[in-house]
C-alpha positions in Angstrom: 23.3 4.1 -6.4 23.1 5.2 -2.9 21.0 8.3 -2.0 22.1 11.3 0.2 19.4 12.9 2.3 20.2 15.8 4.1 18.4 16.3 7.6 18.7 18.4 10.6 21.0 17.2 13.2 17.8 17.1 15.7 17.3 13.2 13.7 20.8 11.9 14.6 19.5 12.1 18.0 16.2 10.5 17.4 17.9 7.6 15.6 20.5 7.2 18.2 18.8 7.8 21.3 15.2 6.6 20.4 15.0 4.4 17.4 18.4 3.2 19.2 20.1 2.7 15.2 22.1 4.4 13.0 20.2 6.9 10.1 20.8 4.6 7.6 19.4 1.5 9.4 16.4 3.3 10.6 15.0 4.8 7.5 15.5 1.2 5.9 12.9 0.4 8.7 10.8 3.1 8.3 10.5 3.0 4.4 9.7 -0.7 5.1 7.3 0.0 7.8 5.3 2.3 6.0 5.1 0.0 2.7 3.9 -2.9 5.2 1.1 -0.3 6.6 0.1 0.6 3.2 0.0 -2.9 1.5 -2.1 -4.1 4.6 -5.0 -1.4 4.1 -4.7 -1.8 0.2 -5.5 -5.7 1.2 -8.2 -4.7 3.6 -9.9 -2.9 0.6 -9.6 -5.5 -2.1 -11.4 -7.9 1.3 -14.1 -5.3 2.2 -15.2 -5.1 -1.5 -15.0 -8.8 -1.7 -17.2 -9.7 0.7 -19.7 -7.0 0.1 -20.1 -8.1 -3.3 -19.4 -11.9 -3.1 -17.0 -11.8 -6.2 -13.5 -10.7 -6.4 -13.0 -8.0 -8.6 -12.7 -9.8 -12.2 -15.8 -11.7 -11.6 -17.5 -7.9 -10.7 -16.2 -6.8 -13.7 -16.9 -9.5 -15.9 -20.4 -9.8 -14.3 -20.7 -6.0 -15.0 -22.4 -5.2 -11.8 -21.7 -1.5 -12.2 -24.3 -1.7 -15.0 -26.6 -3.9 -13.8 -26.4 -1.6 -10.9 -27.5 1.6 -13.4 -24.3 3.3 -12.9 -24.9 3.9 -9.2 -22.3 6.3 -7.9 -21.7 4.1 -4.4 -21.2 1.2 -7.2 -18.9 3.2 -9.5 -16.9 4.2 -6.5 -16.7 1.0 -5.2 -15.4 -0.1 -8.7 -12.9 2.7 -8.6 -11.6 2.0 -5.2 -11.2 -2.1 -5.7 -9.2 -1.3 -8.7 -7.0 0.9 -7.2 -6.5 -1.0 -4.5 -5.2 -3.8 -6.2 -2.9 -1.7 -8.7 -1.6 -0.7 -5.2 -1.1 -4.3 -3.9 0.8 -4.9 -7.0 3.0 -2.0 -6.8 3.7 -2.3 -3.3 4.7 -5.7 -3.7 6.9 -5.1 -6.5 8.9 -1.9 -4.7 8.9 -4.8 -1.4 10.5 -7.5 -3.9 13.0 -4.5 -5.3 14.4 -3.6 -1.6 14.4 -6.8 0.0 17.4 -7.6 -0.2 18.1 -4.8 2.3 15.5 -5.4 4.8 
């Protein structure tokens, strides 16, 4: 079911005369753009934390560093961040999968 967005005529012009496409072609490209952008630094996370700790994140958890690491809080953090991180890779890859076929 298709979505109505209502926005200033200002964006007509930005579309047309900048982004050179039509509204509903452009914010196709932006929505895709943005997921890109976010799915890239979610994956630059999950790598960080990977090499810092020479495991990926099962084996940290599995190994349970944060406790042999007394709860440290730069440890918990990190723990917190690599996990959401790859709930975000997941979810930005599924909501990727579920437009494609309009990209």
């Amino acid at each position: 079911m298709p979505i109505v967005v209502n926005l200033p005529s200002e964006f007509k012009t930005v579309y047309t005369n900048i982004l050179k496409t039509t509204p509903r072609e452009g914010t196709i490209k932006l929505i895709t753009n943005e997921l890109k952008r976010q799915l890239l630094e979610y994956k630059l996370i999950e790598k960080k934390l990977a090499k810092k700790y020479g495991v990926s994140f099962e084996e940290f958890k599995r190994n349970e560093v944060v406790k042999k690491e007394n709860y440290s809080f730069e440890v918990e953090e990190d723990y917190c961040d690599w996990e959401l991180a790859i709930d975000g890779i997941a979810t930005i890859e599924k909501a990727i999968q579920n437009i494609k076929k309009y990209i």
